[in-house]
PyMOL Python script that loads the backbone (N, CA, C, O; Angstrom):
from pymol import cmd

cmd.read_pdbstr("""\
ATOM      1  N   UNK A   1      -9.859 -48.049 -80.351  1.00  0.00           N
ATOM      2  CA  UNK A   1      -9.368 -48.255 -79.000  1.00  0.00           C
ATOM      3  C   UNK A   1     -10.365 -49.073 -78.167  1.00  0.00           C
ATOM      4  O   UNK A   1      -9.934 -50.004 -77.486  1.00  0.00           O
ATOM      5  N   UNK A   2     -11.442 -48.829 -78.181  1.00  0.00           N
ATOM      6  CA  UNK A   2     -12.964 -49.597 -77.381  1.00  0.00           C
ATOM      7  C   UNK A   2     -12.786 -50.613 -77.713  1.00  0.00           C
ATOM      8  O   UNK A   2     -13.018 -51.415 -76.808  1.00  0.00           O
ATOM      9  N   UNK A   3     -12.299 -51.291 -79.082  1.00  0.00           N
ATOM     10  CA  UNK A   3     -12.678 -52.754 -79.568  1.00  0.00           C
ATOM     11  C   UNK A   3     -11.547 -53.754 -79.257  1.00  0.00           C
ATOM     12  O   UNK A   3     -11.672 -54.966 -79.082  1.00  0.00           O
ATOM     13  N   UNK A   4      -9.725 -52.567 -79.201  1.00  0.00           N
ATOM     14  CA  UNK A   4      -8.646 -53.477 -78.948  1.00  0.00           C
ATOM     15  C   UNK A   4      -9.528 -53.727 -77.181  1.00  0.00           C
ATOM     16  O   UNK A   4      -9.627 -54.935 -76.963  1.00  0.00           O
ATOM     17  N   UNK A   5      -9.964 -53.090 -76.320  1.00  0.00           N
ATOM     18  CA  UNK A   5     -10.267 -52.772 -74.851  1.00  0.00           C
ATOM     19  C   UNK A   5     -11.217 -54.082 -74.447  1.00  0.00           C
ATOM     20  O   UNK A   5     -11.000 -54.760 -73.443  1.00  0.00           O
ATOM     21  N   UNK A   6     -12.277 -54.328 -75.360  1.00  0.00           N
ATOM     22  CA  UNK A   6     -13.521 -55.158 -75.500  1.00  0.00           C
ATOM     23  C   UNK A   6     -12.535 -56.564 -75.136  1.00  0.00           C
ATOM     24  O   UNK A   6     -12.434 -57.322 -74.172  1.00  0.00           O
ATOM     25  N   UNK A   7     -11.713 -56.407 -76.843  1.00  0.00           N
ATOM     26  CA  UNK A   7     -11.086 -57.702 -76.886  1.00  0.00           C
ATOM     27  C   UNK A   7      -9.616 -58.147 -75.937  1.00  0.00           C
ATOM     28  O   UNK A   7      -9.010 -59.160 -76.283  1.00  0.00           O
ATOM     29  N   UNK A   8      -9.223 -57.511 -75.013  1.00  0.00           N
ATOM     30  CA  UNK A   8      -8.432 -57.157 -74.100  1.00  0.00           C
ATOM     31  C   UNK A   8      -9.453 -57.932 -72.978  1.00  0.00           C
ATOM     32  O   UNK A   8      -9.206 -59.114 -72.739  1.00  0.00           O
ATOM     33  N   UNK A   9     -10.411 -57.385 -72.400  1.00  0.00           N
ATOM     34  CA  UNK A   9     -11.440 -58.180 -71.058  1.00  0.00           C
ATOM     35  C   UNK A   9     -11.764 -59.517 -71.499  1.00  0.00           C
ATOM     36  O   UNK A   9     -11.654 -60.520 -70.793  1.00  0.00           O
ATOM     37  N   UNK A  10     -12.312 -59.483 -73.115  1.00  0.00           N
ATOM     38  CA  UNK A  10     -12.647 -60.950 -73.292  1.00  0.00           C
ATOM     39  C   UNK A  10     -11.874 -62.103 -72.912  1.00  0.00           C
ATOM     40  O   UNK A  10     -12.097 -63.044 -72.150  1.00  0.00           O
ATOM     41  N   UNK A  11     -10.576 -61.667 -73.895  1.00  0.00           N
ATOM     42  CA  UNK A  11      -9.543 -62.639 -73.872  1.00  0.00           C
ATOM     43  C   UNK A  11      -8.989 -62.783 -72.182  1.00  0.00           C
ATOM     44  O   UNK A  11      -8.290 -63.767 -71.938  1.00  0.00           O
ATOM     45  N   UNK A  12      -9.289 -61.852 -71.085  1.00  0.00           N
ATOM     46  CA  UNK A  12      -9.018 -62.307 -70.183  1.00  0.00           C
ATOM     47  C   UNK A  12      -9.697 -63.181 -69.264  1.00  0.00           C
ATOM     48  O   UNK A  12      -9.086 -63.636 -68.297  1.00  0.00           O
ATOM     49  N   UNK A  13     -10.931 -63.463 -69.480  1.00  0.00           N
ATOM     50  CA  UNK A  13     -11.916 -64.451 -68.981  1.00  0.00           C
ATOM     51  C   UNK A  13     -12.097 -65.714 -69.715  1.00  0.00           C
ATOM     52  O   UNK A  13     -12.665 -66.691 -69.226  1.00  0.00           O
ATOM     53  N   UNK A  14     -11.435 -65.657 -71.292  1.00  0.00           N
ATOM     54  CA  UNK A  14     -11.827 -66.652 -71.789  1.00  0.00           C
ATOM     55  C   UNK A  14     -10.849 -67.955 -71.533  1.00  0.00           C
ATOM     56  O   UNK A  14     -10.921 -68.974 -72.219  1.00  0.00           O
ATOM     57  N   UNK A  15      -9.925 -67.771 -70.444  1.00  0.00           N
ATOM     58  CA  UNK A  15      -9.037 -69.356 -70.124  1.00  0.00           C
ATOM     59  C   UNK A  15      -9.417 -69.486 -69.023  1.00  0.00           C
ATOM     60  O   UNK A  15      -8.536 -69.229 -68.202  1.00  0.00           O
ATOM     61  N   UNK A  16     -10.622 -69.861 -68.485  1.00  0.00           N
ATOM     62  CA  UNK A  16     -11.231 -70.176 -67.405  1.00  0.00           C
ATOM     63  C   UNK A  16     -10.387 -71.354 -67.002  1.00  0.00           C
ATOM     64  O   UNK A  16      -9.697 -71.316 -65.983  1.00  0.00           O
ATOM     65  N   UNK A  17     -10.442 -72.482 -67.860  1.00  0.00           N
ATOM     66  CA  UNK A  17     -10.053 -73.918 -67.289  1.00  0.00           C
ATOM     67  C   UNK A  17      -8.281 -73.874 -67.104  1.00  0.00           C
ATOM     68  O   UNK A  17      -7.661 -74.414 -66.188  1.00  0.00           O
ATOM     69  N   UNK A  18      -7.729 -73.126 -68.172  1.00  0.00           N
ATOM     70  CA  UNK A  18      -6.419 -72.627 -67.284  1.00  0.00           C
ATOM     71  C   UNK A  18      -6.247 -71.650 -66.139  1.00  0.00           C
ATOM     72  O   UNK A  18      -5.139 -71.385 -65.671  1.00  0.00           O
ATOM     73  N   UNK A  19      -7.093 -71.257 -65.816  1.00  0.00           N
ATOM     74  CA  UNK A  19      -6.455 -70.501 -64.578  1.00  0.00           C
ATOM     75  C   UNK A  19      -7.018 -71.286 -63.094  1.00  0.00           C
ATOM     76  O   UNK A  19      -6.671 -71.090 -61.929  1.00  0.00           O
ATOM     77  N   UNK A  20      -7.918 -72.142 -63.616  1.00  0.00           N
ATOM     78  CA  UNK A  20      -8.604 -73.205 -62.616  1.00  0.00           C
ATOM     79  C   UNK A  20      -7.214 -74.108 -62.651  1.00  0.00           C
ATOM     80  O   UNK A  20      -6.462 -74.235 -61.684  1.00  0.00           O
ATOM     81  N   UNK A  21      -7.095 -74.482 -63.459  1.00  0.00           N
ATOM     82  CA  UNK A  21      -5.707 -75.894 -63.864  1.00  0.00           C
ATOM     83  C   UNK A  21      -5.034 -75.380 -62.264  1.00  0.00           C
ATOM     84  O   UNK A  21      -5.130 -75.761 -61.097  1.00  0.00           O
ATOM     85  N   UNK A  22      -4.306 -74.271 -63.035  1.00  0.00           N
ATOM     86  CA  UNK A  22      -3.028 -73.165 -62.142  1.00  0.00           C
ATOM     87  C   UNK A  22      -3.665 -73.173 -60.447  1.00  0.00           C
ATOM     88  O   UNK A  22      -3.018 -73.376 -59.420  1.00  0.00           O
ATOM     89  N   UNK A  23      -4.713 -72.963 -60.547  1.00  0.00           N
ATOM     90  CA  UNK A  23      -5.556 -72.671 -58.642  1.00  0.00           C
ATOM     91  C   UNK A  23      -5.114 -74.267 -58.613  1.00  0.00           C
ATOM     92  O   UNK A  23      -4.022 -74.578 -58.138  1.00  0.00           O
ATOM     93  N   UNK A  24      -5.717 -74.928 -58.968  1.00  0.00           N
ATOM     94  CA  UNK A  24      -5.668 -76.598 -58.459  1.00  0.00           C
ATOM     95  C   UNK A  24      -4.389 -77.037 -58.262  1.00  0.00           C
ATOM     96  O   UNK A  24      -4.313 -77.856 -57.347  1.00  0.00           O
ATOM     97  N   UNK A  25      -2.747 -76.620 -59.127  1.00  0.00           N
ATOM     98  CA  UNK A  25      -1.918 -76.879 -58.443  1.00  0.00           C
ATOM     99  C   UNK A  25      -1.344 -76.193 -57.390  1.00  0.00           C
ATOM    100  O   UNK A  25      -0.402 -76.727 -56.804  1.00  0.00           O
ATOM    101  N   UNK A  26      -1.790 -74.972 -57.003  1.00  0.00           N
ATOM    102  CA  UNK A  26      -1.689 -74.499 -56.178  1.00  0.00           C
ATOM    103  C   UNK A  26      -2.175 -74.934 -55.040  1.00  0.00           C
ATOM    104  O   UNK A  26      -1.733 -74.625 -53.933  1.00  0.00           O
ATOM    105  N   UNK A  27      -3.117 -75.676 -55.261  1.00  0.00           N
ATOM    106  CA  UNK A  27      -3.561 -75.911 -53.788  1.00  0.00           C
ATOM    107  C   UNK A  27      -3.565 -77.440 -53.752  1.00  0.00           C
ATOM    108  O   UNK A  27      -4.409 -78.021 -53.070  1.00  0.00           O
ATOM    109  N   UNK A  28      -2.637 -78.127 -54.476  1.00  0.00           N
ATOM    110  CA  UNK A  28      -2.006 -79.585 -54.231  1.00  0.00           C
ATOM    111  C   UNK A  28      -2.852 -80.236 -55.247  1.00  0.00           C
ATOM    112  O   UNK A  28      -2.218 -81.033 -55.938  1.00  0.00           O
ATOM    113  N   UNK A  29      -3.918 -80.141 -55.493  1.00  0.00           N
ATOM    114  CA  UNK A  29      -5.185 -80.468 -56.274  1.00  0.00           C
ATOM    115  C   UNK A  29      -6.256 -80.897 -55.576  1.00  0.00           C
ATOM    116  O   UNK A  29      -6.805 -81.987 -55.739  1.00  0.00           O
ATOM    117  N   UNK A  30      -6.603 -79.959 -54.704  1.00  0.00           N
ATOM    118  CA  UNK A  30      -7.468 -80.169 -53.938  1.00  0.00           C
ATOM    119  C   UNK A  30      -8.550 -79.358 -54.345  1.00  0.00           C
ATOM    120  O   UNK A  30      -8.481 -78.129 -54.361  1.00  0.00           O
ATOM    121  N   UNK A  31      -9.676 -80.089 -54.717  1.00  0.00           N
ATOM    122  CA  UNK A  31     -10.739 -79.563 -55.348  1.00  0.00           C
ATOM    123  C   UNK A  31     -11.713 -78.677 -54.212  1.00  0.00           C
ATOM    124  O   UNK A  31     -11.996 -77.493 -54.396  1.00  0.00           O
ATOM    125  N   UNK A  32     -11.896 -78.997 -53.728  1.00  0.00           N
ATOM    126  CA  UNK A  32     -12.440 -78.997 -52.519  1.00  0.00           C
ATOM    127  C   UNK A  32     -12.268 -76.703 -51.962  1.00  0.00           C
ATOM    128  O   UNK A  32     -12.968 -75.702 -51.813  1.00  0.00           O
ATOM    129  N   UNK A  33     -10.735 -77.205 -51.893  1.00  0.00           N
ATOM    130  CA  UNK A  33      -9.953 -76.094 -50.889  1.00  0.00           C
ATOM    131  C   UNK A  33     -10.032 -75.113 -52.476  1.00  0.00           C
ATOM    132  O   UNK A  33     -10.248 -73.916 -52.285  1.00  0.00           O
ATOM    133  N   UNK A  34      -9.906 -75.457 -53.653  1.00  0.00           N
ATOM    134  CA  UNK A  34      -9.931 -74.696 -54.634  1.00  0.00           C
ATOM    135  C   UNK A  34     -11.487 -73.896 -54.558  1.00  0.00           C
ATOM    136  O   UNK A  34     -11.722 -72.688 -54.568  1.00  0.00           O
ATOM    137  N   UNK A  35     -12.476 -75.113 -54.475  1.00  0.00           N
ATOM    138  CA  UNK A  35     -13.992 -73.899 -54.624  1.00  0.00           C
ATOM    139  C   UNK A  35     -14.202 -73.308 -53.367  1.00  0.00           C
ATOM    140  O   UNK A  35     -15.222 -72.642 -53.190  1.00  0.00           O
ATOM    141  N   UNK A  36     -13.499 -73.437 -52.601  1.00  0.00           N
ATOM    142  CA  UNK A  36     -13.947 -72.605 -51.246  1.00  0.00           C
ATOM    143  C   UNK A  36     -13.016 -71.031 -51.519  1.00  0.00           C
ATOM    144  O   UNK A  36     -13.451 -69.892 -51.344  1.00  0.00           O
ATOM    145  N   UNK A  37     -12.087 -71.306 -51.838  1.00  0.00           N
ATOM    146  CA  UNK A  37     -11.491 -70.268 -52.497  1.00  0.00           C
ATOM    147  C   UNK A  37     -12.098 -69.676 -52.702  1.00  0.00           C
ATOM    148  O   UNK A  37     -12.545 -68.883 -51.873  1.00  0.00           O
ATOM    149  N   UNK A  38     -12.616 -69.740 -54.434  1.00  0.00           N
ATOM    150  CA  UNK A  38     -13.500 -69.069 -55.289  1.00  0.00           C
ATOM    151  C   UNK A  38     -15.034 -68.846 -54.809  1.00  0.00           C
ATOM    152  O   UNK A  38     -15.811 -68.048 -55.334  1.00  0.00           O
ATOM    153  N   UNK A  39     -15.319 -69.679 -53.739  1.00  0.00           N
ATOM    154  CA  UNK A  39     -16.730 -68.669 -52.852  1.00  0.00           C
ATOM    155  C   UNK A  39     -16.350 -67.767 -52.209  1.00  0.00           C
ATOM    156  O   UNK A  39     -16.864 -66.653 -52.107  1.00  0.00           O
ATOM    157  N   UNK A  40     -15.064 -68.323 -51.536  1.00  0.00           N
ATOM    158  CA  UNK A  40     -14.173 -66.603 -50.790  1.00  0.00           C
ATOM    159  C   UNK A  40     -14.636 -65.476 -51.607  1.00  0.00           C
ATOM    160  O   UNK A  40     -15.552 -64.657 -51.539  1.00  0.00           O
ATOM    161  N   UNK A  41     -14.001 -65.645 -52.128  1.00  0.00           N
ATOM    162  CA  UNK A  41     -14.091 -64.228 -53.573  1.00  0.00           C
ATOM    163  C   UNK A  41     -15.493 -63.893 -54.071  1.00  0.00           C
ATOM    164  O   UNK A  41     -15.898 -62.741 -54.230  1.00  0.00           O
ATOM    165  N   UNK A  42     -16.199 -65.003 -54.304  1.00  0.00           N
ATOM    166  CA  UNK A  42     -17.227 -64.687 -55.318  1.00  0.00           C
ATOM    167  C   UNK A  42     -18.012 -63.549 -53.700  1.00  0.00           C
ATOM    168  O   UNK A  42     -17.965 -62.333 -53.887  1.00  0.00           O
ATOM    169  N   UNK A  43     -18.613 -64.017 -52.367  1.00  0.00           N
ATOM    170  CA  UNK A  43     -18.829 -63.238 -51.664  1.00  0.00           C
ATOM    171  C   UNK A  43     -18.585 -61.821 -51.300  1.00  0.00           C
ATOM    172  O   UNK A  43     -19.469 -61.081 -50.868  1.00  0.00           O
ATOM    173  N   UNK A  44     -16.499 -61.235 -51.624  1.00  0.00           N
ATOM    174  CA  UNK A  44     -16.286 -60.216 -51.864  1.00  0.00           C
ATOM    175  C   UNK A  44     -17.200 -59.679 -53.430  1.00  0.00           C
ATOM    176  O   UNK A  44     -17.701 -58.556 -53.468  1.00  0.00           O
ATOM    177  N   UNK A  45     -17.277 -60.388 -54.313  1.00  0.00           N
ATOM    178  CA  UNK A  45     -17.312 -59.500 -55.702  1.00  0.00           C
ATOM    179  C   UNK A  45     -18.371 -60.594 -56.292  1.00  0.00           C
ATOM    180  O   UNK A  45     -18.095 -61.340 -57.231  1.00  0.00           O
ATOM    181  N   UNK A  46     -19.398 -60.583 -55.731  1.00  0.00           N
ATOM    182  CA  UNK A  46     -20.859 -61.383 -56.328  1.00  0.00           C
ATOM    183  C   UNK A  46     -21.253 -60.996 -57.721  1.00  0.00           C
ATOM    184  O   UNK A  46     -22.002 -61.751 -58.342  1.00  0.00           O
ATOM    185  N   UNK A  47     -20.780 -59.792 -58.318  1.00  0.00           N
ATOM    186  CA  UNK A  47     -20.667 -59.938 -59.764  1.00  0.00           C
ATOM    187  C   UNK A  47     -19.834 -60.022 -60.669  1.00  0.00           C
ATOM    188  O   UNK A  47     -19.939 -59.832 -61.881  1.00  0.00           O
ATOM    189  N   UNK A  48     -18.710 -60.414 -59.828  1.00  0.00           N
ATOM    190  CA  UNK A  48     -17.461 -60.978 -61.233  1.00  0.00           C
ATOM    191  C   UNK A  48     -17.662 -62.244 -62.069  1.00  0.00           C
ATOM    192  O   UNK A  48     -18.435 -63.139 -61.726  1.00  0.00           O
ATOM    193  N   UNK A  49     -17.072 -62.264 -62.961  1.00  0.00           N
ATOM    194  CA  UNK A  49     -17.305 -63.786 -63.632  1.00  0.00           C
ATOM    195  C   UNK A  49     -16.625 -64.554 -63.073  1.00  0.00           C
ATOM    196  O   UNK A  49     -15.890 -63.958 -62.285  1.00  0.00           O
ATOM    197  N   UNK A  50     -16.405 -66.146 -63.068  1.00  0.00           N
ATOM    198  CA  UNK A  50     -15.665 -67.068 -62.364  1.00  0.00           C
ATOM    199  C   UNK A  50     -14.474 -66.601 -63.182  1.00  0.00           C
ATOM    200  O   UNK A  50     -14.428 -65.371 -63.210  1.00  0.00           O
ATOM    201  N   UNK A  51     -13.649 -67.101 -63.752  1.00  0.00           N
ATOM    202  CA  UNK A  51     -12.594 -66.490 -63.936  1.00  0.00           C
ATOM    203  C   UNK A  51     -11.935 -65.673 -63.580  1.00  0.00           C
ATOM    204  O   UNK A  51     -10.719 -65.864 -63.566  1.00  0.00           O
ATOM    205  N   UNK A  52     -12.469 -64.476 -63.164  1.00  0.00           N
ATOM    206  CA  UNK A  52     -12.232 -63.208 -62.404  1.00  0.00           C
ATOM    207  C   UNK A  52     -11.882 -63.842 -61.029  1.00  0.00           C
ATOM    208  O   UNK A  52     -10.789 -63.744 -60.470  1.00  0.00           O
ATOM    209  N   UNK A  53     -12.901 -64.463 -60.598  1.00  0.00           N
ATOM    210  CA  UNK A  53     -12.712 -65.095 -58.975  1.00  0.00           C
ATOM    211  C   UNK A  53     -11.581 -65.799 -59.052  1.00  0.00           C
ATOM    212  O   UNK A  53     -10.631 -65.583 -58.299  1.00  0.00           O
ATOM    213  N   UNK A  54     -11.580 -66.868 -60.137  1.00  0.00           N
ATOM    214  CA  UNK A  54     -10.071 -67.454 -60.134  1.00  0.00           C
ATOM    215  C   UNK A  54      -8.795 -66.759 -59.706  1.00  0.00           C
ATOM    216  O   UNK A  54      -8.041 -66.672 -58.737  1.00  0.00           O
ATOM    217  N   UNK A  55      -8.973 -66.259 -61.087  1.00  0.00           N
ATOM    218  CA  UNK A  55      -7.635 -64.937 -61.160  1.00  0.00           C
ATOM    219  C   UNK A  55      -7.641 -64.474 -59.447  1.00  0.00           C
ATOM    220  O   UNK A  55      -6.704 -64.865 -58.751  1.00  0.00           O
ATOM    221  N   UNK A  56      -8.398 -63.895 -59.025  1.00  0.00           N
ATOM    222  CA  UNK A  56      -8.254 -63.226 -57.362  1.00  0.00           C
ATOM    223  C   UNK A  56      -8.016 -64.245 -56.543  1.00  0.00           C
ATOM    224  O   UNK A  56      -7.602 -63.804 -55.471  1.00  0.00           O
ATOM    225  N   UNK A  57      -8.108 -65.760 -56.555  1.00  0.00           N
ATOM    226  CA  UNK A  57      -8.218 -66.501 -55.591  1.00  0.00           C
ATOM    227  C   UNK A  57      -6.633 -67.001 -55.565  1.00  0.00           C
ATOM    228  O   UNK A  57      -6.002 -67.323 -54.558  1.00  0.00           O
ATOM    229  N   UNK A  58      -6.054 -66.977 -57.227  1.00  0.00           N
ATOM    230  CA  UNK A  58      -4.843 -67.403 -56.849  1.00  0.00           C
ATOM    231  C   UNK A  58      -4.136 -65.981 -56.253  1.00  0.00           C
ATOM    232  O   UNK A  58      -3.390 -66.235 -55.308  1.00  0.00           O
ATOM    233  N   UNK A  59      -4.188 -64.916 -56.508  1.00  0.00           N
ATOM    234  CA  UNK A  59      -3.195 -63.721 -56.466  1.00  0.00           C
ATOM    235  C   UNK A  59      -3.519 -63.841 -54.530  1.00  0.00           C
ATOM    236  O   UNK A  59      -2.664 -63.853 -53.645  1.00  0.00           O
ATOM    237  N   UNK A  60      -4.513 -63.890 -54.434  1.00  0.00           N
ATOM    238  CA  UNK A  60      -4.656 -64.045 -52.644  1.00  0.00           C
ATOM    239  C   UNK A  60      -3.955 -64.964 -52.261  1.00  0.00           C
ATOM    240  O   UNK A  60      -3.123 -64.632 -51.416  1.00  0.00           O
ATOM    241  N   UNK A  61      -3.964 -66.283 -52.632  1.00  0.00           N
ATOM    242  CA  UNK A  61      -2.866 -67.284 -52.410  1.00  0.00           C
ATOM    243  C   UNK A  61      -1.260 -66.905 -52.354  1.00  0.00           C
ATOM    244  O   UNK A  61      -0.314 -67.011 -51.574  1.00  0.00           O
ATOM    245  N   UNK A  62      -1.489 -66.504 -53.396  1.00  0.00           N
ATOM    246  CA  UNK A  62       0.433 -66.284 -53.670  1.00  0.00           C
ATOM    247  C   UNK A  62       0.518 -65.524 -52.594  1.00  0.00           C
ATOM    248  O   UNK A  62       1.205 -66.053 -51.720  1.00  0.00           O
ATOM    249  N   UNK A  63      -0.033 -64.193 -52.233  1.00  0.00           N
ATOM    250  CA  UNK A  63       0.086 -63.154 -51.159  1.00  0.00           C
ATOM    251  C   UNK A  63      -0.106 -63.694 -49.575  1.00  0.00           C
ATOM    252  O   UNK A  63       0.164 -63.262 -48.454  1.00  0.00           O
ATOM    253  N   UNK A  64      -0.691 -64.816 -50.111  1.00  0.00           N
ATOM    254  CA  UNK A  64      -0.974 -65.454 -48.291  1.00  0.00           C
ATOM    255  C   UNK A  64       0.488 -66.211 -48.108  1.00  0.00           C
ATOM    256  O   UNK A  64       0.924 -66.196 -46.957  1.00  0.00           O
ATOM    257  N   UNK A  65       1.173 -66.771 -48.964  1.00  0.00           N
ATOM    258  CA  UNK A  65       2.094 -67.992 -48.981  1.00  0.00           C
ATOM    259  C   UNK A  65       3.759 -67.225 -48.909  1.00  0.00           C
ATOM    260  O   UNK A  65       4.905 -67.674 -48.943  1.00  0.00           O
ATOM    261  N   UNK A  66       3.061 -65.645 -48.775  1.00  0.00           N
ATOM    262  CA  UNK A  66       5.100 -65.115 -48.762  1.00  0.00           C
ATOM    263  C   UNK A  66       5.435 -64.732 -47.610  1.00  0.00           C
ATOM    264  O   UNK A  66       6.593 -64.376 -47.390  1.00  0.00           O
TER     265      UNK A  66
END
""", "prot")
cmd.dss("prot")
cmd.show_as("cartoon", "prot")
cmd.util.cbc("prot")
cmd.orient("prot")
């Protein structure tokens, strides 16, 4: 169970550049408005991995945009 769990967190950090892709069309492709994002976040949670920040920066988006 620990190792399906291990490989469960890994695999969720390991598509960094897709979930960046996904933030960037979200935000028109504005690079810019994308890393300010992800400092948003990284400030709440200074020890998540980027990915993690990703993941939170779009779910804040979607939640800001309904």
């Amino acid at each position: 169970m620990l190792k399906r769990l291990q490989a469960w967190w890994q695999g969720l950090f390991s598509n960094e550049p897709a979930l960046f892709n996904r933030l960037m069309a979200k935000t028109g492709g504005d690079s810019a408005v994308a890393e300010r994002l992800i400092a948003f976040e990284r400030r709440r949670a200074p020890q998540a991995p980027r990915a993690e920040l990703i993941r939170r920066a779009i779910e804040r988006l979607e939640l800001d945009r309904r």
